[in-house]
Structures are given as C-alpha cells and as structure tokens.
LOKOLMAR-581023 format. One line per 4 residues: number of its first residue (from 1); their letters; for each residue x, y, z of N, C-alpha, C, O. Coordinates in Angstrom, 3 decimals, always signed. Atoms other than C-alpha are relative to their C-alpha. Layout:
<recs>
NUM) a) X/Y/Z/X/Y/Z/X/Y/Z/X/Y/Z; ...
</recs>
This chain:
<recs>
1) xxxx) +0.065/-1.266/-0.681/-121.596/-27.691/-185.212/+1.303/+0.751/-0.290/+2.283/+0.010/-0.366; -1.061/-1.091/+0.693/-119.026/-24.668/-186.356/+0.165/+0.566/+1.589/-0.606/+0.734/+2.534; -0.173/-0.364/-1.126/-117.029/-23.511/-183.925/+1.233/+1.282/-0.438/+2.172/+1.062/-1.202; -0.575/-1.057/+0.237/-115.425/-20.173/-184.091/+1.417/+1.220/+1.041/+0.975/+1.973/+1.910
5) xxxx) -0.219/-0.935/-0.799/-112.475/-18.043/-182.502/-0.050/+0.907/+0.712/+0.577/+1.862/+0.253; +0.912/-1.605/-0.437/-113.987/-15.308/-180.223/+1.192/+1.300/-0.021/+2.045/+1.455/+0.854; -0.999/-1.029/+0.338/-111.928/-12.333/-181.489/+0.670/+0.694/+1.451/-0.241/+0.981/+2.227; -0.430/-0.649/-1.176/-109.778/-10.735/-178.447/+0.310/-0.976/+0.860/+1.133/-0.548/+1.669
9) xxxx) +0.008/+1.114/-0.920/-109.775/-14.001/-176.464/+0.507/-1.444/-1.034/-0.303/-2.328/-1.314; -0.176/+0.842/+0.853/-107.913/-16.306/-178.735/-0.079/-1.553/+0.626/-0.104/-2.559/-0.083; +0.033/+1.000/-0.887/-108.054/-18.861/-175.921/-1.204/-1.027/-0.164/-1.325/-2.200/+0.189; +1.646/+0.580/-0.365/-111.819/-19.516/-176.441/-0.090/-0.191/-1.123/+0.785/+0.049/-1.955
13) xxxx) +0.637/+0.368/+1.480/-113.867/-20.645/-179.297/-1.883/-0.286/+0.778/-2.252/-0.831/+1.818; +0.932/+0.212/-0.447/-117.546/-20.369/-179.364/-0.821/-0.826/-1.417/-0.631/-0.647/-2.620; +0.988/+0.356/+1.116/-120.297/-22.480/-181.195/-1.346/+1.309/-0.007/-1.712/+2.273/+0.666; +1.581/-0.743/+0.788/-123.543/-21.064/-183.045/-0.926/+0.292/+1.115/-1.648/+1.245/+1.408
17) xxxx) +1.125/+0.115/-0.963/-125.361/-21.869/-180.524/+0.046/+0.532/+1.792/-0.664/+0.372/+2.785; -0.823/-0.712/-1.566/-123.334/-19.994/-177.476/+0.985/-0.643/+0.647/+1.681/+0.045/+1.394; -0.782/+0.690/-0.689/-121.352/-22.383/-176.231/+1.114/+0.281/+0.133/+1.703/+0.488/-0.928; -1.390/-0.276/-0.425/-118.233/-21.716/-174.712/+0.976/-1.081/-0.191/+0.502/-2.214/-0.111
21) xxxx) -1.173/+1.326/-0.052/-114.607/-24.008/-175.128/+1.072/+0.579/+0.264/+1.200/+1.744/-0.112; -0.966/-0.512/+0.255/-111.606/-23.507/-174.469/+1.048/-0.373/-0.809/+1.302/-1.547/-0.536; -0.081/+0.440/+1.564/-109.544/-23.803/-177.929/+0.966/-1.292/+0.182/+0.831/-2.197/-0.641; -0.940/+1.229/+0.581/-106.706/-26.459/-177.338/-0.713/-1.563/+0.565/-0.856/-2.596/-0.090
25) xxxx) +0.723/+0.971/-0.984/-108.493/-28.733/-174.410/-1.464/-0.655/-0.426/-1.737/-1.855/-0.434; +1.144/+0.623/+0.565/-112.117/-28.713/-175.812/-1.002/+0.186/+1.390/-2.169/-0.174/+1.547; +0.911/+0.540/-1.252/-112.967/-28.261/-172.098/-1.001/+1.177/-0.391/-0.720/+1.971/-1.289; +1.525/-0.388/+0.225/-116.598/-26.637/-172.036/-0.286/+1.253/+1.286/-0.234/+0.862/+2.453
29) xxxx) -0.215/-1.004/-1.149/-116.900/-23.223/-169.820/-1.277/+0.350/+0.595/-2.144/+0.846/-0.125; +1.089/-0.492/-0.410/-119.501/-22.603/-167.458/-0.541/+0.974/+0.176/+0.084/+1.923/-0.297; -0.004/-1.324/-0.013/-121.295/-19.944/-166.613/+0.238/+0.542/+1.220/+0.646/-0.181/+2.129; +0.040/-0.206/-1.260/-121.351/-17.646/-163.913/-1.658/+1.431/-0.193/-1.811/+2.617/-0.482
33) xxxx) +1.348/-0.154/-0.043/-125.201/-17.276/-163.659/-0.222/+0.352/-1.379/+0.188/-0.605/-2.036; +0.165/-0.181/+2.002/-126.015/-15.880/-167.781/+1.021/+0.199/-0.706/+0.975/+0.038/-1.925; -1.123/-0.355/+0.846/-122.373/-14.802/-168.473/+0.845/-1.006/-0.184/+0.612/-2.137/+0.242; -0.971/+1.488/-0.044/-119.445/-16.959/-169.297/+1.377/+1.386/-0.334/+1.535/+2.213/-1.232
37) xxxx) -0.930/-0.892/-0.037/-116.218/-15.116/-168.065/+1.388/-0.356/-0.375/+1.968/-1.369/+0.017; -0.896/+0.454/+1.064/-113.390/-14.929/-170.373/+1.216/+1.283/+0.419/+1.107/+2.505/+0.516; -1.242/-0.636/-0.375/-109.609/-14.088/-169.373/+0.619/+0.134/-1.032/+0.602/-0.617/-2.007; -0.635/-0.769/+1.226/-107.652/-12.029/-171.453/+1.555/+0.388/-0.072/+2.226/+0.957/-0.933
41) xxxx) -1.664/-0.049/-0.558/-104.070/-12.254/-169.433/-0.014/+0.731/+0.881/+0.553/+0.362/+1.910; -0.112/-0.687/-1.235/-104.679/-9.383/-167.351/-1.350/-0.012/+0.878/-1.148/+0.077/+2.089; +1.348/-0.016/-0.685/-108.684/-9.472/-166.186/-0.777/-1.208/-0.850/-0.487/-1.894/-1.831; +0.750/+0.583/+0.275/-111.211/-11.168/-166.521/-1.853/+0.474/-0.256/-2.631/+0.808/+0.638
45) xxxx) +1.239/-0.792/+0.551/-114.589/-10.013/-168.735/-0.959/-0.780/+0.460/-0.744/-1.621/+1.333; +1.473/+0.693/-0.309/-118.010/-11.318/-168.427/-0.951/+0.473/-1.081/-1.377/+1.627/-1.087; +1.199/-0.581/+0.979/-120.573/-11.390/-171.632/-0.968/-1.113/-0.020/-0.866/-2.280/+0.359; +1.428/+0.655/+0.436/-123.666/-12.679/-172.477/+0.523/-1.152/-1.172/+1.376/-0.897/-2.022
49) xxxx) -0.259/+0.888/+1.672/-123.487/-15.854/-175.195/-0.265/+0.893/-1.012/+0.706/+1.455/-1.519; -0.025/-0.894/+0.687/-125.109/-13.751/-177.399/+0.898/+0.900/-0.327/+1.090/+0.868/-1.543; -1.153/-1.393/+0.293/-122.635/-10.933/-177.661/+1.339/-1.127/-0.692/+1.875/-1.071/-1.799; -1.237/+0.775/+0.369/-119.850/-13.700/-177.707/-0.658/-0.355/-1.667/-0.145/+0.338/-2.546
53) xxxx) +0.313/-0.066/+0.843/-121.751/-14.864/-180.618/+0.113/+0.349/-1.221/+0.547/-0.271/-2.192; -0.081/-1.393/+0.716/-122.184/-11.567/-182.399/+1.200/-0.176/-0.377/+1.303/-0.592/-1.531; -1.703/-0.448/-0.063/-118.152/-11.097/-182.045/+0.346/-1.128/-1.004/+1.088/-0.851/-1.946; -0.609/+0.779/+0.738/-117.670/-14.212/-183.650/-0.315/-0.653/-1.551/+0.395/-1.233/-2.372
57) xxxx) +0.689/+0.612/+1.316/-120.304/-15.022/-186.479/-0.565/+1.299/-0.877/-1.052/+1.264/-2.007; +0.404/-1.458/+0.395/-121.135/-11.505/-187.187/-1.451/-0.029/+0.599/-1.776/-0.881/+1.426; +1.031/-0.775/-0.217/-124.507/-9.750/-186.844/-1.285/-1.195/-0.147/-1.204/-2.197/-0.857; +1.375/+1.512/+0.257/-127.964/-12.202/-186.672/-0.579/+0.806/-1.356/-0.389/+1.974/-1.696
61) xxxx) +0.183/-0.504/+1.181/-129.613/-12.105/-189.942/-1.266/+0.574/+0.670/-1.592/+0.271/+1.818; +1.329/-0.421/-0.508/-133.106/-10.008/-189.785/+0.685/+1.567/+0.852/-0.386/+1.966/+1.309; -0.010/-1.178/-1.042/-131.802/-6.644/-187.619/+1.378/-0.181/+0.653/+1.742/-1.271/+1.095; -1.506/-0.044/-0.556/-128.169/-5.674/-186.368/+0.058/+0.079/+1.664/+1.085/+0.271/+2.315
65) xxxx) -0.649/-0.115/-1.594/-129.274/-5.742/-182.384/+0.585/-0.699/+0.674/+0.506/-1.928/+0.667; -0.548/+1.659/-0.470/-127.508/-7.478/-180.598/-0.422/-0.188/+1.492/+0.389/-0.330/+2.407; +0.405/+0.354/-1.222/-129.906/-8.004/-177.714/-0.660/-0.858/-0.171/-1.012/-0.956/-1.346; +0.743/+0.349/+0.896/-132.029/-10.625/-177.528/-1.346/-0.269/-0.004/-1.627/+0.128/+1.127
69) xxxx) +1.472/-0.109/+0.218/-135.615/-11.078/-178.101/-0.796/-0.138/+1.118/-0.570/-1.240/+1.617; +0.420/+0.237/-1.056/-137.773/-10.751/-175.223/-1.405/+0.081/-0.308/-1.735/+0.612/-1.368; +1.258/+0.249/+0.278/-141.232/-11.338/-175.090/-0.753/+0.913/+0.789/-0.598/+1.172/+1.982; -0.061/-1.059/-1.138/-143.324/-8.596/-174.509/-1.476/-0.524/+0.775/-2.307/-1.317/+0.333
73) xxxx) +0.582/+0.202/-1.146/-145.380/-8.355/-170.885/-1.733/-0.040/-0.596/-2.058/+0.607/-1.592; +1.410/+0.156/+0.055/-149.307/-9.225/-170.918/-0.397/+1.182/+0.636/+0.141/+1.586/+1.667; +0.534/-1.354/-0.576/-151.294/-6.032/-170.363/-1.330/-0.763/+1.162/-2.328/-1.408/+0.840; +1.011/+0.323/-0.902/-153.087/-6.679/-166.750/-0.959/+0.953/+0.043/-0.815/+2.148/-0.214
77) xxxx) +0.911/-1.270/-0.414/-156.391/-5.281/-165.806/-0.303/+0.427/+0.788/-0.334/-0.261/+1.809; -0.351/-0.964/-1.435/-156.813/-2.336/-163.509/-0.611/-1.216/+0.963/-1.195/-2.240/+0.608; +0.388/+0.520/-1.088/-157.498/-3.633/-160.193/-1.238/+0.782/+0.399/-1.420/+2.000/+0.383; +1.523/-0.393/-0.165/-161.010/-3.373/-159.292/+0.049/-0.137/+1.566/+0.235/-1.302/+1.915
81) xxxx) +0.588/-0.314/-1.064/-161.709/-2.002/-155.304/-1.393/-0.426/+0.242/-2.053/+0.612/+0.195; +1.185/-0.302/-0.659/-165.033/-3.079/-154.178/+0.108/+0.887/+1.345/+0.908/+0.938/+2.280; +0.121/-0.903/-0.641/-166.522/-0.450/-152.628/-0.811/-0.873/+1.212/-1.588/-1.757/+0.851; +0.227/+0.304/-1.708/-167.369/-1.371/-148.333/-1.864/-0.348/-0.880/-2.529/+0.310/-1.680
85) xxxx) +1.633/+0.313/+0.299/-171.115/-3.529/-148.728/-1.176/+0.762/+1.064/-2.394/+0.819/+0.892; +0.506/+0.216/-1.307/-172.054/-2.476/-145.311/+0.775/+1.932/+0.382/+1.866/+2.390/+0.044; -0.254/-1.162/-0.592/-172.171/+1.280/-143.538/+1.240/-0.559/+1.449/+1.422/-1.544/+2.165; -0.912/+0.525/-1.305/-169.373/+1.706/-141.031/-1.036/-0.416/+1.633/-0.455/-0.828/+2.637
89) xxxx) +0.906/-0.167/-0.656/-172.262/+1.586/-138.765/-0.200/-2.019/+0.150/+0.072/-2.907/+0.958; +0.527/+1.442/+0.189/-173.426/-1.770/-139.735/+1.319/-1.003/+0.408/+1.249/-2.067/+1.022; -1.045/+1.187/-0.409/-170.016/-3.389/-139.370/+0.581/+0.165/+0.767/+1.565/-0.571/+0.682; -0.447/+0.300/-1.036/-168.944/-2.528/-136.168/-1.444/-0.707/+0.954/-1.238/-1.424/+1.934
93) xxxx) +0.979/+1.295/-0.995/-172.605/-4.231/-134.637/+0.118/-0.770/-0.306/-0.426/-1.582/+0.443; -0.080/+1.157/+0.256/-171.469/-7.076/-136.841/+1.251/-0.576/+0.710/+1.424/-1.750/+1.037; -1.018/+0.438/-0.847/-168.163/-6.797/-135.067/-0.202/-0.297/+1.520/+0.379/-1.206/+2.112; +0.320/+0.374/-0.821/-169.515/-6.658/-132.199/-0.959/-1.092/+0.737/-0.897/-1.530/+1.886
97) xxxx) +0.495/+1.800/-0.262/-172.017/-9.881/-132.424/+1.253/-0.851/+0.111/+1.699/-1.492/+1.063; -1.187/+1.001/-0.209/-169.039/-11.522/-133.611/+0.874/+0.029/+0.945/+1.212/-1.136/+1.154; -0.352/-0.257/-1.169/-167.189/-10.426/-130.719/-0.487/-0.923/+1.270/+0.239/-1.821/+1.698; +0.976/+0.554/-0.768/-169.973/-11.601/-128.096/-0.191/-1.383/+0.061/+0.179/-2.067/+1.015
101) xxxx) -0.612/+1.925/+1.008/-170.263/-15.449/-130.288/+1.851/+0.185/+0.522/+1.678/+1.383/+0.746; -1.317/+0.178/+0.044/-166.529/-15.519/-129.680/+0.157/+0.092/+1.791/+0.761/-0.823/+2.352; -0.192/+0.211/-1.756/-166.577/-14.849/-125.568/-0.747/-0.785/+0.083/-0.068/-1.761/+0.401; +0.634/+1.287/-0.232/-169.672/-17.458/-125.355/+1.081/-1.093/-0.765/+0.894/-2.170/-0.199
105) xxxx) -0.613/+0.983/+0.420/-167.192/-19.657/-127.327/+0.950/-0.277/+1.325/+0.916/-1.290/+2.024; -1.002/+0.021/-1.120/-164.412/-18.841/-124.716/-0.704/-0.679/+1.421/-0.528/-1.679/+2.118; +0.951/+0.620/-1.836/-166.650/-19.373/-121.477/-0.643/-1.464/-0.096/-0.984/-2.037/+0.939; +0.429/+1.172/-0.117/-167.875/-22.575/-122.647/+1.108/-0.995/-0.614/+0.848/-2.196/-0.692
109) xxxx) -1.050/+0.662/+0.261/-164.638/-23.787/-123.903/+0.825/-0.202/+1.724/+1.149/-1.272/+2.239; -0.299/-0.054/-1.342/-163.391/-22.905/-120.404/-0.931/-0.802/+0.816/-0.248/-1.494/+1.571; +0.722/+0.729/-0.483/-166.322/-24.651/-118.922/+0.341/-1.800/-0.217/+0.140/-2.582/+0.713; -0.273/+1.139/+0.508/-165.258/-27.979/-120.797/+1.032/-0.410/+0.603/+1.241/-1.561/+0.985
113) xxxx) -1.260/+0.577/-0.642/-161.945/-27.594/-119.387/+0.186/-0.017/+0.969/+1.268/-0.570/+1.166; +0.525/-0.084/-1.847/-162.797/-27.176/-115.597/-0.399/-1.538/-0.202/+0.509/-2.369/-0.169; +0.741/+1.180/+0.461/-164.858/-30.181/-116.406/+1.103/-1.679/+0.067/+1.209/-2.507/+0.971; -1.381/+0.481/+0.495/-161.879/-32.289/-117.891/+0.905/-0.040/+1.242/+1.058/-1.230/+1.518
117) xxxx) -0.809/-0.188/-1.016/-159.602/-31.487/-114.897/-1.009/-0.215/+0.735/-0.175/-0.435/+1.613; +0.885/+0.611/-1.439/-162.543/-32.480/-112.173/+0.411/-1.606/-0.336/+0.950/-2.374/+0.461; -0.169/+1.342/+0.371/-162.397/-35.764/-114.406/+1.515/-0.950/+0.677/+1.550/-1.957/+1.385; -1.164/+0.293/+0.013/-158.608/-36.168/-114.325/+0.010/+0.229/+1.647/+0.386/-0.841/+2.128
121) xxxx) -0.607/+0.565/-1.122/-158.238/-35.586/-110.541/-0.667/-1.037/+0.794/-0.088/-1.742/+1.619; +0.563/+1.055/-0.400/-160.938/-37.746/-109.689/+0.762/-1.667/-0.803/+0.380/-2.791/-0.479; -0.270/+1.411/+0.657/-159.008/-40.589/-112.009/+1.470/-0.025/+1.096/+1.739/-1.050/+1.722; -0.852/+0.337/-0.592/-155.944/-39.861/-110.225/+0.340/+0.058/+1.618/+1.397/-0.125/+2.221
125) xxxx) +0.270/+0.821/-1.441/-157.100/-40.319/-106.748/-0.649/-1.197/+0.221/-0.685/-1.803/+1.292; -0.229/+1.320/-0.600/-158.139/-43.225/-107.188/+1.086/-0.905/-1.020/+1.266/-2.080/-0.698; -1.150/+0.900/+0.498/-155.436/-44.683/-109.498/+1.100/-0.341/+1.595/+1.714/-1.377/+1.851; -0.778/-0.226/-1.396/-153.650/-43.313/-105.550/-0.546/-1.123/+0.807/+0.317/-1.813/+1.350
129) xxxx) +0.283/+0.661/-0.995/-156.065/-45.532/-103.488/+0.083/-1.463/-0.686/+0.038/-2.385/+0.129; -0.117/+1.206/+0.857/-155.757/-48.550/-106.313/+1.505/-0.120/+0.267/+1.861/-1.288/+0.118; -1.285/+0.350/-0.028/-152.061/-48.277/-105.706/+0.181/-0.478/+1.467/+0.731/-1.564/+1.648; -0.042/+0.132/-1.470/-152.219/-48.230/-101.823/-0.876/-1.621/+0.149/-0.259/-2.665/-0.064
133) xxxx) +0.669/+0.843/+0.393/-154.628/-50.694/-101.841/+1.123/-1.602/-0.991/+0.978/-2.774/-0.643; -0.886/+0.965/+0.828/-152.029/-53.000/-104.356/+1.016/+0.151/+1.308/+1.329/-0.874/+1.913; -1.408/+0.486/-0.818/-149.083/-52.012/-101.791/-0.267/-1.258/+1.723/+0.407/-2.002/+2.435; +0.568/+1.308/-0.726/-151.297/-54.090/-99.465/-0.362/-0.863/+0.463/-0.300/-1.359/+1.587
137) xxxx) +0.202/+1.468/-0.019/-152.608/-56.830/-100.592/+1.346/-0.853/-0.074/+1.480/-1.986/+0.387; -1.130/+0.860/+0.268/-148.953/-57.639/-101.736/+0.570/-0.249/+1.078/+1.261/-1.258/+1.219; -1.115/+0.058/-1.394/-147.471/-57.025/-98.278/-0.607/-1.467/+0.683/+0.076/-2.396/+1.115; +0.767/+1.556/-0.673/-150.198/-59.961/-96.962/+0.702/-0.977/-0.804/+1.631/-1.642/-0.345
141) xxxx) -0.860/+1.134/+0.663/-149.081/-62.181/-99.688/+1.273/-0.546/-0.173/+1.554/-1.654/-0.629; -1.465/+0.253/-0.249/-145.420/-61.889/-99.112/-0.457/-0.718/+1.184/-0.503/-1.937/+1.017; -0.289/+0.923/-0.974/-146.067/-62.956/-95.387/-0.529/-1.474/-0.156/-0.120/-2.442/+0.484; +0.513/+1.586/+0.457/-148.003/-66.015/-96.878/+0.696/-0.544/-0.733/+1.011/-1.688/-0.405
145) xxxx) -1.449/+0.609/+0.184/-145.341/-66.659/-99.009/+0.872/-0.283/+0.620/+0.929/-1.512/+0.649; -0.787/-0.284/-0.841/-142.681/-66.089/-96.827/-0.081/-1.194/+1.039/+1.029/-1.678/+1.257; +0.203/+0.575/-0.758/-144.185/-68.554/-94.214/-0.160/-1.244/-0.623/-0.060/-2.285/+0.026; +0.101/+1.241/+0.822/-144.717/-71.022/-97.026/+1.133/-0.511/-0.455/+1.485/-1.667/-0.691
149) xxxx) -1.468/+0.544/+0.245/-141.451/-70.760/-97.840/+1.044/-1.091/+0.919/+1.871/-1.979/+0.711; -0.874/+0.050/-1.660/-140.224/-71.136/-94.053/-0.634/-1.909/+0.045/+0.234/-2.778/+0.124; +0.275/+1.202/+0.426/-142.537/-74.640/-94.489/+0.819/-1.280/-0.711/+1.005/-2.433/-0.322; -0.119/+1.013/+0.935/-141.118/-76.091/-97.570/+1.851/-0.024/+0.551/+2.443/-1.068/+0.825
153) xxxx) -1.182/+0.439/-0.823/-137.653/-75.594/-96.158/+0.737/-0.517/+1.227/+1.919/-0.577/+1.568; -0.268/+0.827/-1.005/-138.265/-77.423/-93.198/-0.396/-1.429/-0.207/-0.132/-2.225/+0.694; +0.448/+0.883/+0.540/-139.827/-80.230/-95.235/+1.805/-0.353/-0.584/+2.475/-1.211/-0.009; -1.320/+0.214/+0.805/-136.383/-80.329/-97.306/+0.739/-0.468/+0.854/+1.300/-1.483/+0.442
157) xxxx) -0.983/+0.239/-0.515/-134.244/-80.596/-94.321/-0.161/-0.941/+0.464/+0.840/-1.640/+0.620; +0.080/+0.978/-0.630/-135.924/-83.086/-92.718/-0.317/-1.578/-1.349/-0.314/-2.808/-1.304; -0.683/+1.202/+1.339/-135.732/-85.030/-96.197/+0.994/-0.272/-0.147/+1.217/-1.467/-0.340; -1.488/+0.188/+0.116/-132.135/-84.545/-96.451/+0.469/-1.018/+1.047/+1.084/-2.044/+0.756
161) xxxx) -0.500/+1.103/-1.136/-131.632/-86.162/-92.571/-0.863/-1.512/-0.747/-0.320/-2.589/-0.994; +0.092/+1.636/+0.427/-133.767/-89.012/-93.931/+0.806/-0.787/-0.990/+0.959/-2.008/-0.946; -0.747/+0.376/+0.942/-131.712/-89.357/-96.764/+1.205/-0.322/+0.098/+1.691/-1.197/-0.619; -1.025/-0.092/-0.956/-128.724/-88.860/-94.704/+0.067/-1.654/+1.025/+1.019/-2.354/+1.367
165) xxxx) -0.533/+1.403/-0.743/-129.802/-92.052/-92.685/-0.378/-1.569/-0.752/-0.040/-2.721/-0.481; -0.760/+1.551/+0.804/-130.569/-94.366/-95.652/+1.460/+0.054/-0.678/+2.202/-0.877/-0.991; -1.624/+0.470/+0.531/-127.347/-93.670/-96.961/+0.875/-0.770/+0.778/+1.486/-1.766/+0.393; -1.014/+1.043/-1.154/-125.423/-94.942/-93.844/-0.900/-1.255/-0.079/-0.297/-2.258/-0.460
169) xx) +0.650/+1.646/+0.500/-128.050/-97.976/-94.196/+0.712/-0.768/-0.599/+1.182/-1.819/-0.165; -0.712/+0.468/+1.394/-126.473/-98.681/-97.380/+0.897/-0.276/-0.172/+1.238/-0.594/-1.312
</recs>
C-alpha cells in the first residue's frame, strides 16, 4: 500500500485507499463521523478521504470530480388514493352498528364483572367464618392440651419423689 504526504499538512500521510496516519508515529486517525480532521498549527480542517486523496495522488482516472459516486435514487410510483367504497351515508350506519356491538360488548363485559365480585365476596366470607371457626377449635385444643400437660407434670413429680426415696434406699 503507497502512502503519500497530504500537501499542506506535512504531519499526515494518506494511503490510496483514504486512510489517514500520522507521518512519524504511523498512528492511524479516526474520523469524526465521514471526515478525518487535520491540524495545520493554527486550526483544525475537516475533509472527506476522498478530497485528502485527490490532494495527494492527483485526480481519479475516468473524470476530474472530485465527488464521489453516488448511486442514483429508484423512481417510486405515484401513490395511488382509493377512492371512499361506501357513501358517507353508508359509513356512518356502519359506524353506528359498530358503535351499538361495542356497548353490548361493554354491558356484558360489565355483567361478567358484577358476577366475579359476587363470587369473590362470597369466597371471602367464608374464608372469615373458616378462620373463626379455626380460632376455635384451636382455643378447645389448647385447654386439652394444657390440662394434659398439667397431668403429665404431676406424673413426673411424683416419679421424681419415688426416685427420691429409692435413692436414700440405696
């Protein structure tokens, strides 16, 4: 790859192919979005590769522009309007069925959800009397515990005194 001084900017060197360098380092210059901006001691320019190019290898063979080739646009075809199928006549009674279908949708969507909420408070009165009901039975079963307990720790103590008087036996 040939790499060339870019006239005015002795700093730089460009290849054939656009590439930017800078001449002693070799480092490689980016762009800033299509240009690649090149300091000159007091400012700083901004060109196209191309142009840098141009400046440095002369003119492309084939034509002296120095823009570069763009491809030209596909011819679209007109945009075609259909013309309304239906008299304005005709499509506001269609708006207005559809209208009509659309409140029977509403009123029986609303019906579903009345429905739904009878369900739900009937589940959560009695989940209420299933809980009451639980705080109940448990309260009985504590005192049956409780009294079973009061049992087994009068069983214990009067094991301990027996135990208490084979030891002095012994």
């Amino acid at each position: 790859m040939e790499w060339r001084t870019i006239p005015n900017y002795p700093a730089y060197e460009i290849s054939e192919s656009g590439t930017v360098r800078k001449t002693g380092t070799g480092y490689q210059l980016g762009k800033s979005g299509r240009r690649y901006g090149l300091w000159d001691g007091k400012q700083r320019r901004y060109f196209y590769p191309f142009e840098l190019v141009e400046q440095a290898f002369g003119p492309r063979e084939g034509g002296s522009e120095s823009k570069p080739i763009k491809a030209p646009r596909p011819e679209l075809p007109p945009l075609a309007i259909p013309a309304p199928a239906e008299s304005d006549d005709n499509r506001c009674a269609a708006l207005e069925r559809e209208k009509e279908e659309l409140e029977c949708e509403i009123e029986d969507k609303q019906c579903e959800i009345d429905r739904l909420r009878e369900i739900l408070d009937a589940l959560d009165s009695r989940a209420k009397r299933v809980h009451r009901t639980t705080d109940a039975t448990m309260t009985e079963e504590n005192a049956i515990l409780k009294g079973e307990n009061r049992q087994l720790k009068r069983l214990v103590a009067e094991l301990e005194a027996e135990l208490q008087v084979y030891m002095v036996a012994i």
